[in-house]
MIGU-852676 format. One line per 3 residues: number of its first residue (from 1); for each residue y, x, z of C-alpha. Coordinates in steps of 0.5 Angstrom, whole numbers, m for minus. Layout:
N
NUM) Y/X/Z ~ ...;
//
This chain:
718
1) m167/74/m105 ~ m165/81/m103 ~ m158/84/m104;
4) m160/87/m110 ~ m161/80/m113 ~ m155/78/m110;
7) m151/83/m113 ~ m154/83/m120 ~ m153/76/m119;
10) m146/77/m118 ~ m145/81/m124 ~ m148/75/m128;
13) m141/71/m127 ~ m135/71/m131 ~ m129/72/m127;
16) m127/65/m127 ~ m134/63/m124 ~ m133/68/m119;
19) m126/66/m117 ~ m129/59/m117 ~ m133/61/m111;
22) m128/63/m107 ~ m125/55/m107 ~ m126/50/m103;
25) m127/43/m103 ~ m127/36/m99 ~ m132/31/m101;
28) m128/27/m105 ~ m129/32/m111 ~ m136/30/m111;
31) m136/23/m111 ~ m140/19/m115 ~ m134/14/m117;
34) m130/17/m122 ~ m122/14/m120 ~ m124/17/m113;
37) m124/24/m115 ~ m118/24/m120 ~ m112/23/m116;
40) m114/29/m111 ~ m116/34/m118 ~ m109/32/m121;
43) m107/34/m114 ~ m108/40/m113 ~ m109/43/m121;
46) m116/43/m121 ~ m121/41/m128 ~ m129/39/m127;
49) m131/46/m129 ~ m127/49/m121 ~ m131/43/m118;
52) m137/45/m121 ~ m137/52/m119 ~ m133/51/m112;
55) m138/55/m108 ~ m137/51/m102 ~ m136/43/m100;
58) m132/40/m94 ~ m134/33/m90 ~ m141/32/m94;
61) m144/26/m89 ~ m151/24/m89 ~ m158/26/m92;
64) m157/22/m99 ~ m150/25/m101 ~ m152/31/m99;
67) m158/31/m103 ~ m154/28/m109 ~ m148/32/m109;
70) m152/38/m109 ~ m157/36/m115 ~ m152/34/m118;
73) m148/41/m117 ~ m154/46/m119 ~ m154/41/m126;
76) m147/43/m127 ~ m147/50/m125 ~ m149/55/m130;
79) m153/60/m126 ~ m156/55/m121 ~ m153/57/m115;
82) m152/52/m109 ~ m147/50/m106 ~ m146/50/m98;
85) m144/44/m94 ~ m140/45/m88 ~ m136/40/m83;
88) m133/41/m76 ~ m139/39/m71 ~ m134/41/m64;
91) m138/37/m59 ~ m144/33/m63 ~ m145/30/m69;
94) m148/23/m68 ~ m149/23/m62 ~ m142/25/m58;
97) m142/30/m52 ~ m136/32/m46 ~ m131/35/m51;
100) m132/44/m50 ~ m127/43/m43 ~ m131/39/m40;
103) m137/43/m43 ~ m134/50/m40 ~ m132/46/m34;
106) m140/45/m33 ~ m141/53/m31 ~ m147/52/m34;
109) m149/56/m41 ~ m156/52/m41 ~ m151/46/m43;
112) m147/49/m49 ~ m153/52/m52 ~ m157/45/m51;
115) m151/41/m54 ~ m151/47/m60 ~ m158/45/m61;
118) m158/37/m61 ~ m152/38/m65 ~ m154/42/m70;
121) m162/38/m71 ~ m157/32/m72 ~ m153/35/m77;
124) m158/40/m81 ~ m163/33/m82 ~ m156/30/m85;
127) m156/36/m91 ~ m150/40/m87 ~ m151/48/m86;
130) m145/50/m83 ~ m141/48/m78 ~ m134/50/m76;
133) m135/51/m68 ~ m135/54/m63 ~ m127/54/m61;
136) m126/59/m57 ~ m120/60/m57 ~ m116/63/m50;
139) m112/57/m47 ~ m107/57/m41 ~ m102/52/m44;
142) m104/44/m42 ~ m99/42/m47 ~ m103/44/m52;
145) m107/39/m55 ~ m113/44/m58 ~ m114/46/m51;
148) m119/41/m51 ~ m123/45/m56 ~ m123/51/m52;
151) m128/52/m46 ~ m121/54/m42 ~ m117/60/m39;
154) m122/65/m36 ~ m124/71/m42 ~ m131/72/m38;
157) m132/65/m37 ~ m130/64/m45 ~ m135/70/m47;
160) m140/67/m44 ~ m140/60/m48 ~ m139/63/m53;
163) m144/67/m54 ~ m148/60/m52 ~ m146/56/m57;
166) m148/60/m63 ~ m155/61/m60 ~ m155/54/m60;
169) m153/52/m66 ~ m157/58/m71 ~ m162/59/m67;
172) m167/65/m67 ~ m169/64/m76 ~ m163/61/m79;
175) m167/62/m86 ~ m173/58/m84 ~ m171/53/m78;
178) m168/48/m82 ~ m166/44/m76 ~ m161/50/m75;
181) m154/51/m78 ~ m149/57/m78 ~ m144/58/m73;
184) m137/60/m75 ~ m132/62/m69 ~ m125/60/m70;
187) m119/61/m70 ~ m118/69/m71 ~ m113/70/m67;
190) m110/68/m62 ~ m108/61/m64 ~ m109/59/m57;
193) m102/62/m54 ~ m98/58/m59 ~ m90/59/m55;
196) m90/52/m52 ~ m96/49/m52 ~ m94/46/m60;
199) m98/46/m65 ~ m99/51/m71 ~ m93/54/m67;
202) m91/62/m67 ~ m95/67/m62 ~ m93/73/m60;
205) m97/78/m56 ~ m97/85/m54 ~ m103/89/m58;
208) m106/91/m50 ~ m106/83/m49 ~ m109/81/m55;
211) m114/85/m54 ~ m116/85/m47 ~ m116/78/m46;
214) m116/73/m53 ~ m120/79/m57 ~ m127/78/m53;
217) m129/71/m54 ~ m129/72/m62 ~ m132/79/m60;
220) m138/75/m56 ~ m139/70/m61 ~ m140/74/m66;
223) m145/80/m62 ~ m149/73/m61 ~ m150/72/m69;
226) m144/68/m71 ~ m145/68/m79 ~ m137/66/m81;
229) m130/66/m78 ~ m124/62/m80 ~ m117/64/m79;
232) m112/62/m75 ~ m105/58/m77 ~ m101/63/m73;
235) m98/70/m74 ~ m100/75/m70 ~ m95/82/m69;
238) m91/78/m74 ~ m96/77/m80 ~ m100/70/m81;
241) m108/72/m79 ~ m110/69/m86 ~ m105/75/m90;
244) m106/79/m85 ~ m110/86/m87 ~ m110/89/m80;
247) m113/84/m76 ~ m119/81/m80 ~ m120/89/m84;
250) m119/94/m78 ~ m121/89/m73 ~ m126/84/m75;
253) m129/89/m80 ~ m129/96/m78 ~ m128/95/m71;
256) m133/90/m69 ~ m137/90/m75 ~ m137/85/m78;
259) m140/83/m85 ~ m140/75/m85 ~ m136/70/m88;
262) m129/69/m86 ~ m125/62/m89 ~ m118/61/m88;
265) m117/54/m84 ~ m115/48/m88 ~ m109/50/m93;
268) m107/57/m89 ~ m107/62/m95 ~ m101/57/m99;
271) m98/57/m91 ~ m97/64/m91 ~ m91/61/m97;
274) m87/57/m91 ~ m89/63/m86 ~ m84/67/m91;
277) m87/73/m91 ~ m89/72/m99 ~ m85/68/m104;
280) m90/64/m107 ~ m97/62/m107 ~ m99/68/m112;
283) m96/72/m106 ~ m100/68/m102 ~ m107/70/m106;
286) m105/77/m106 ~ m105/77/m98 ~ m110/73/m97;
289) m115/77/m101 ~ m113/84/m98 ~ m113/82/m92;
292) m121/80/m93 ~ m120/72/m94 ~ m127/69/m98;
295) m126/63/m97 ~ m119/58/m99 ~ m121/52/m96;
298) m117/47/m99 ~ m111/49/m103 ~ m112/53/m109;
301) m108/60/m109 ~ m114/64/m111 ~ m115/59/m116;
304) m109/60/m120 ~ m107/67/m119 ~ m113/71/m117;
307) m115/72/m124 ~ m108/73/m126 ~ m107/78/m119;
310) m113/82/m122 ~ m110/83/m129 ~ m104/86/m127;
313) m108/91/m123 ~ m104/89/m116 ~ m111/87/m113;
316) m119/90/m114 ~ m124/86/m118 ~ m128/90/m113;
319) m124/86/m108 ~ m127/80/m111 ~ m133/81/m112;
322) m134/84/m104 ~ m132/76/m102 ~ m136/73/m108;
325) m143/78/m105 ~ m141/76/m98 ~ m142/70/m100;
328) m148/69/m103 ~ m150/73/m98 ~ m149/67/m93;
331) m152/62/m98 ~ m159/67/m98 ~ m159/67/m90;
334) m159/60/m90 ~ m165/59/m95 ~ m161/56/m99;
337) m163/59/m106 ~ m171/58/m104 ~ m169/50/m102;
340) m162/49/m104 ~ m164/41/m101 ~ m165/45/m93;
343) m166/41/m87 ~ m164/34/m90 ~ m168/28/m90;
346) m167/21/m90 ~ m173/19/m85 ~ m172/24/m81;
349) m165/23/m80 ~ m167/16/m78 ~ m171/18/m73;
352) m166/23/m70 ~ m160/21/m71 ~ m157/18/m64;
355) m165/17/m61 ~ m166/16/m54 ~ m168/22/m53;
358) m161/26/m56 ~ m157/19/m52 ~ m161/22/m46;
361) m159/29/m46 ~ m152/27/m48 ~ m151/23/m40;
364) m154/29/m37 ~ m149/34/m40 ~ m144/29/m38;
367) m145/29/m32 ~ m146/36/m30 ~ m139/37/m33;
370) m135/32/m29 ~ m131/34/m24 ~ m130/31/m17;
373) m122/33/m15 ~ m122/30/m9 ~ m126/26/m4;
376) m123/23/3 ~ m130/20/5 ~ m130/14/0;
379) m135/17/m5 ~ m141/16/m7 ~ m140/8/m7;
382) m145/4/m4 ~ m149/m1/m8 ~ m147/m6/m2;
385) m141/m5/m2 ~ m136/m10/m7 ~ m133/m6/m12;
388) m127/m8/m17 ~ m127/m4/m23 ~ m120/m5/m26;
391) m115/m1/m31 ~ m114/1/m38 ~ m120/5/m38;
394) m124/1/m35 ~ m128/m2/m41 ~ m126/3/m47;
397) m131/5/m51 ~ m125/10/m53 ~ m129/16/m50;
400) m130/21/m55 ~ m124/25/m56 ~ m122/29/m61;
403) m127/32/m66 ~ m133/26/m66 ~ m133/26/m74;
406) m138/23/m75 ~ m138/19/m67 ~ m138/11/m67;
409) m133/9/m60 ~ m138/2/m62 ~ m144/5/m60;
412) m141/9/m53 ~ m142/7/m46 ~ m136/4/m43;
415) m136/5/m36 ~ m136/m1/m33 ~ m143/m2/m38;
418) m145/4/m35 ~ m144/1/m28 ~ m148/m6/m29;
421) m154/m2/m30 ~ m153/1/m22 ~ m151/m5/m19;
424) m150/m12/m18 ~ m144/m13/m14 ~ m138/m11/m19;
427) m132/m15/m20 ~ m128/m14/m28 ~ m122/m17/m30;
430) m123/m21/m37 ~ m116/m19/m39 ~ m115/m13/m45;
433) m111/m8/m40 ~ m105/m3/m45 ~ m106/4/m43;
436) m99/4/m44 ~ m95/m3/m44 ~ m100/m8/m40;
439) m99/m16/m40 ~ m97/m18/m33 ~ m103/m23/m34;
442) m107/m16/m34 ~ m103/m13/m28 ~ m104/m19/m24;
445) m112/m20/m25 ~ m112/m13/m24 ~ m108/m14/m17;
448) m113/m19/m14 ~ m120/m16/m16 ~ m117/m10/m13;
451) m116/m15/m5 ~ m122/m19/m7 ~ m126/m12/m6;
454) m128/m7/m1 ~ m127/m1/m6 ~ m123/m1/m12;
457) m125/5/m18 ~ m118/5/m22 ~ m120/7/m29;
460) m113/11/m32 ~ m113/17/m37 ~ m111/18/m44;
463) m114/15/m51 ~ m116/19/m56 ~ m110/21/m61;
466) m107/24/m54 ~ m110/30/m55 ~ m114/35/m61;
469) m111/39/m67 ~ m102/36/m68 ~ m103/33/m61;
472) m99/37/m57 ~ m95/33/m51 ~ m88/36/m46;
475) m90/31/m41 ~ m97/31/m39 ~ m97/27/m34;
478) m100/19/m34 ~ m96/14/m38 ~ m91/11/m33;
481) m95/4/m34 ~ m101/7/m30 ~ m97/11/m25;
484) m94/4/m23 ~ m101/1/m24 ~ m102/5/m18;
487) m97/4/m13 ~ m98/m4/m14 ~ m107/m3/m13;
490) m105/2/m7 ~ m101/m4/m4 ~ m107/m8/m4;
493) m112/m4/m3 ~ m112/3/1 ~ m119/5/m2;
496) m119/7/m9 ~ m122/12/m13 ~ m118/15/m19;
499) m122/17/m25 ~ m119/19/m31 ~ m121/20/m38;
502) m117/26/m42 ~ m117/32/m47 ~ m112/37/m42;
505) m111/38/m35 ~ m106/33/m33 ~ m100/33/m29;
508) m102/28/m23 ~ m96/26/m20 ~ m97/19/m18;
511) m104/19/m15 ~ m103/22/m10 ~ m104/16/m6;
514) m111/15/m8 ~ m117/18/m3 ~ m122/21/m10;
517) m120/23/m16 ~ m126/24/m21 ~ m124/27/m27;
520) m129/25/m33 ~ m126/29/m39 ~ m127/25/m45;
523) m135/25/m45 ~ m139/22/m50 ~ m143/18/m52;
526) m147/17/m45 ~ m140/18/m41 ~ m140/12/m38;
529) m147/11/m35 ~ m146/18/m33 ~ m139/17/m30;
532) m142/11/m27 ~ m148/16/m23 ~ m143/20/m20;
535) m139/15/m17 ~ m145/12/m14 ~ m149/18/m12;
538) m154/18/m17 ~ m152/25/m20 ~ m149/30/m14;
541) m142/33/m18 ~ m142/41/m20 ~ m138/42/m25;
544) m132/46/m23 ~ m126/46/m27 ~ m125/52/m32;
547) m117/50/m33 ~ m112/50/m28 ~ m109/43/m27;
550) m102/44/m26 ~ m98/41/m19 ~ m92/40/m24;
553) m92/41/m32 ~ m85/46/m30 ~ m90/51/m27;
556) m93/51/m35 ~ m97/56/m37 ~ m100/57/m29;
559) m107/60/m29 ~ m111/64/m24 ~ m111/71/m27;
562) m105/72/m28 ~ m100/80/m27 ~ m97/81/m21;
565) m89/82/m21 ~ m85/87/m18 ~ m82/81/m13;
568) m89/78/m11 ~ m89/72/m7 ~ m94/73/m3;
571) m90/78/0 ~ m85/73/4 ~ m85/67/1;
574) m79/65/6 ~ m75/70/1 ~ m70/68/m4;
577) m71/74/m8 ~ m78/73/m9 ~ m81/70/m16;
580) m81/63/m15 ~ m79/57/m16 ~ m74/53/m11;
583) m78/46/m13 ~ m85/47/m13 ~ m90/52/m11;
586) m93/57/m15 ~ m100/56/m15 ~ m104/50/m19;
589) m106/43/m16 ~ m113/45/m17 ~ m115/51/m19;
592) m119/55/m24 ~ m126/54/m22 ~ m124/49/m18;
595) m129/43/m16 ~ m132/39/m11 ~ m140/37/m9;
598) m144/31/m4 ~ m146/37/m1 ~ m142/41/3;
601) m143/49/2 ~ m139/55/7 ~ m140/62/5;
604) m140/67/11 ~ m143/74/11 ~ m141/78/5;
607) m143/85/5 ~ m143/92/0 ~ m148/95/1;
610) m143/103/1 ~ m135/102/0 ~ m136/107/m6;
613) m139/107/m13 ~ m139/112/m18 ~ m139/112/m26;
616) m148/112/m26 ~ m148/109/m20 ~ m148/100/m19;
619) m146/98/m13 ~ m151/92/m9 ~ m148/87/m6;
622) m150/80/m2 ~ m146/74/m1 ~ m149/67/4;
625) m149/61/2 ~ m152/55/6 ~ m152/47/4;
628) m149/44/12 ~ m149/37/9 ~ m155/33/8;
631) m155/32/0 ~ m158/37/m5 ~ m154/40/m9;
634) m151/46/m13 ~ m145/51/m13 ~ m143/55/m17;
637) m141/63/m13 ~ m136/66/m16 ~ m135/73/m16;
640) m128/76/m17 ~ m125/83/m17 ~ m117/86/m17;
643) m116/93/m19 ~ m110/94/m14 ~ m107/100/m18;
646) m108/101/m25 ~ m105/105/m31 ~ m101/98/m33;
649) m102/93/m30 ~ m107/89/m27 ~ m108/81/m26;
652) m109/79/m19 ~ m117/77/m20 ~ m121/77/m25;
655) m127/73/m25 ~ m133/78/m27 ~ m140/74/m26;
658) m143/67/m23 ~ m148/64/m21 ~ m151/57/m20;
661) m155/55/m13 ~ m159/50/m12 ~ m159/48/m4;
664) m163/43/m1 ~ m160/40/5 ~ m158/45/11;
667) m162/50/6 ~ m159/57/6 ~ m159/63/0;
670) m156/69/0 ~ m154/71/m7 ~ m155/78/m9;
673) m151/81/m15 ~ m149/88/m18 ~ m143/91/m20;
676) m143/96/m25 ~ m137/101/m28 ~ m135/97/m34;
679) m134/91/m29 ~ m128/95/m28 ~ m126/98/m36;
682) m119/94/m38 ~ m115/96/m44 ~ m111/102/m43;
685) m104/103/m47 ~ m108/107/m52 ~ m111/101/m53;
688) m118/103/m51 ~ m123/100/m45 ~ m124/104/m39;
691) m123/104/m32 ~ m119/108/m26 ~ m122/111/m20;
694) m119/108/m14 ~ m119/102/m9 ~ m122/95/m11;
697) m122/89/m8 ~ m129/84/m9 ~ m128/76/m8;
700) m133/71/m7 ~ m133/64/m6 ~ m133/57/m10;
703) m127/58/m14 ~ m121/62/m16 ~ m117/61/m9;
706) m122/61/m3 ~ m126/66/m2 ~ m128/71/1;
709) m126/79/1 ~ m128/86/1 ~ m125/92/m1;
712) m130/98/m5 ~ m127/104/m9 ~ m129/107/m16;
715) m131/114/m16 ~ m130/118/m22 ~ m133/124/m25;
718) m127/127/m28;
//
């Protein structure tokens, strides 16, 4: 259907109909069983003729629903127009892959773009068109149980992933790959920055900072393709995203250009109401819709007051008619008109669902997003050697995070599952180990397998609800119960592995005492068989971390780039009056990009090819890297600039560029890379990108705090 079918389409509606398909809906408005459908109707003001012209549904799962839902929904609607399904598909569908951290912390595009595509072939055969992902949300604050949705702290990194995962989940032909679903990027803007890590919490930012760090994830996502964009909860310069005429009419539309459809996150448009800038719901629509809103998820402001706002003359029919062609346009882009039943079947989705092949794709992500923090010579494990698995997390299956809407715990691999399939001299506990109040029977039969054995793995972390969306946490340190697990294990046994499960960079005082720390994430469906691997060698460990972990939650929000001061410590951290604090360092426990390996890689020879570039001319440069240890494996070069004078100012490093190299043993590489002048640009105080001629410098290495330097200068023409 072209646009003009669409528009003559849209000319075709009365009114209510057009209000209507700005509303929407949760599954429940279309269950089959009438009293399951009555409370929510009376609830939120709504008759049969809103449902049945509602233009989008929430949380439809499976192929037979799907299909009955719209079959029965395209009787009912006069002019046939299909509904579109959507659901948030964050880290896999059925089969549950490492939360996006744990992806970002990978390093490896490949793995978000493979994760989208799994996900959306599980979701598509089950009758879903769109999918509320990727999160790309800036995040600095581990208090925050969203950052769990977000692939971390760095824009570069973020933009990268971005990008990655729309391409995965859309592919090249939305309209005519129905294993594909449409993508939309969340939460415009800024939502990661709420002030103190809480939840639905204020931001507050500079314009300048707003666009030079938070803007460009969105930016990428939608150069990518990405087909909608949902608000966020938070204000932005004091005026909530979802009302806020600048940021989604200035920004997003004529700045960006894009053309999609924005949806307001769930209940957003009535909450501008409690952010106290308007009234009452009626404000709330009038915002709302000025500002480009097209899709009230959840709440009914425009339901109720759009047709009344249009008649008073204080909003434009045209307005309306601009979301409602958006819309339609969506739908058309999906196919949906030619094949409203896109992508679901039954059989199919039998045969996909979890199959052998997608759990396999699961356990190679898994591990290529764990992350080994420490390693005194104790790992890998022998299959020899007697090892005791023991602790809270040991056997749960509670291992897919926030966000596996439609992932069973019972069907995930634990890791003492995944251990047995390695080797047959593990030792387990039979008692129920509490992650929080463990019985004394539990503590003591973890005590004596951890002496019987030559190595204890003391499995720790979080559980599920402790992070994700309104699970934000003031301390983030393990609970008391397993840092004193630690203590008594430790006194029983010297060589002990830590691994933890989680959704956030975590505080981990109190495990200091441990020789390794494996940092697992909540990973999936396969996690435990992959968790399993690295512990006993089967899989070299590469991933590097993507979020700072703090060396105590007081230093919070600690993060690698951050501005310089006028006061630097770096500049006699002997001093007092220098910006500091007297009780604990000013740098992260392990830093961004952070991660050790089996393999053991040194950097030497880092060389430009001239010390001055020029606007037209890149500058060439080269780094050696050699493997000295007798493991293949893979290490992530990471490439970093610092402006040193700048027109505002500058952070301290920037991340710019990586790259992945796999080294069989005693092998060398020399990485080559380029960089050019936009590599340089940052936000000026005109808010425009564009770089200074001046002094640079360029540092190389495996993370964000060990690396290599050389210095370079930017010559400009004028």
């Amino acid at each position: 259907m072209n646009k003009t079918n669409l528009t003559n389409l849209v000319n075709q509606m009365t009114l209510t109909e057009k209000v209507d398909q700005l509303l929407q809906l949760a599954a429940a408005f279309y269950s089959d069983k009438a009293e399951e459908k009555t409370g929510p109707m009376s609830d939120l003001g709504l008759n049969e003729d809103n449902i049945n012209n509602a233009g989008t549904t929430l949380g439809i799962s499976g192929a037979k629903e799907a299909i009955r839902v719209q079959k029965t929904y395209m009787e009912k609607n006069r002019l046939n127009i299909p509904t579109l399904l959507m659901a948030d598909i964050v880290h896999g569908f059925r089969t549950i892959f490492p939360i996006p951290l744990a992806l970002g912390s990978s390093w490896d595009l490949s793995v978000a773009e493979k994760m989208a595509e799994v996900s959306a072939k599980e979701a598509a055969v089950s009758g879903l068109h769109v999918t509320f992902s990727p999160m790309v949300d800036l995040v600095r604050d581990p208090r925050w149980g969203r950052v769990m949705e977000s692939t971390g702290e760095d824009s570069f990194l973020n933009s990268r992933f971005a990008a990655a995962f729309v391409k995965g989940y859309q592919g090249d032909d939305l309209a005519n790959d129905f294993s594909r679903v449409a993508a939309c990027v969340k939460h415009f803007a800024a939502y990661g920055a709420a002030i103190g890590g809480r939840d639905y919490n204020t931001v507050n930012m500079s314009e300048r900072q707003l666009r030079e760090s938070y803007l460009p994830g969105y930016k990428a996502a939608l150069d990518a393709g990405a087909k909608l964009v949902m608000t966020s909860f938070n204000v932005v310069d004091g005026v909530p995203a979802t009302g806020n005429e600048w940021l989604f009419r200035d920004v997003l539309r004529d700045e960006f250009g894009f053309d999609g459809v924005v949806i307001s996150d769930w209940g957003a448009v009535k909450e501008i109401v409690a952010h106290g800038v308007v009234a009452d719901e009626k404000g709330a629509a009038e915002l709302a819709i000025k500002a480009g809103v097209d899709i009230e998820m959840m709440t009914t402001c425009y339901s109720r007051y759009l047709a009344e706002l249009i008649a008073e003359g204080r909003v434009a029919e045209s307005l309306l008619d601009e979301a409602v062609l958006r819309i339609l346009q969506l739908k058309n882009d999906l196919g949906l008109f030619e094949n409203p039943y896109r992508g679901a079947d039954e059989w199919l989705e039998a045969e996909l669902i979890l199959s052998d092949e997608h759990r396999q794709i699961a356990e190679e992500i898994a591990a290529k997003s764990i992350v080994l923090l420490k390693n005194e010579q104790i790992l890998p494990l022998k299959r020899s050697e007697k090892v005791a698995i023991i602790g809270p997390a040991a056997q749960t299956q509670d291992i897919l995070g926030a966000w596996s809407w439609q992932g069973k715990q019972s069907e995930a691999i634990s890791l003492v599952t995944g251990a047995r399939r390695l080797s047959k001299n593990i030792v387990v506990g039979q008692e129920v180990f509490d992650y929080f109040e463990p019985s004394q029977a539990a503590i003591n039969e973890a005590l004596a397998l951890a002496k019987s054995a030559d190595k204890v793995v003391l499995a720790l972390g979080e559980q599920e609800w402790m992070s994700g969306e309104a699970a934000s946490r003031s301390d983030i340190t393990l609970p008391e119960a397993q840092l004193d697990l630690v203590k008594l294990v430790l006194a029983q046994n010297e060589q002990v592995v830590v691994t933890l499960y989680n959704g956030r960079p975590l505080d981990l005082r109190g495990i200091d005492g441990a020789k390794a720390i494996v940092e697992a994430w909540f990973p999936g469906t396969e996690g435990g068989t992959a968790l399993a691997k690295i512990l006993w060698g089967d899989y070299n460990p590469s991933a590097r971390l993507s979020m700072s972990f703090p060396e105590s939650v007081g230093q919070v929000p600690v993060y690698y780039n951050c501005d310089n001061t006028g006061r630097p410590y770096e500049s006699d951290p002997d001093e007092k009056y220098v910006s500091k604090y007297l009780d604990v360092s000013n740098y992260a426990k392990y830093p961004f990009g952070f991660g050790l390996s089996y393999s053991q890689f040194d950097y030497e020879s880092l060389t430009l090819e001239d010390q001055v570039m020029t606007e037209d001319r890149n500058l060439r440069g080269s780094v050696r890297v050699t493997n000295q240890s007798d493991v293949a494996g893979v290490e992530t070069v990471q490439l970093y600039i610092y402006d040193k004078v700048g027109q505002v100012t500058r952070p301290v490093k920037e991340l710019k560029g990586f790259y992945r190299v796999a080294l069989a043993a005693k092998a060398s590489q020399v990485v080559a890379f380029e960089i050019d002048e936009s590599m340089l640009q940052y936000v000026h105080t005109n808010q425009k990108m564009s770089s200074d001629s001046g002094e640079f410098e360029l540092l190389v290495g495996p993370n964000s705090r060990d690396l290599l330097k050389v210095t370079f200068a930017l010559k400009k023409n004028r």
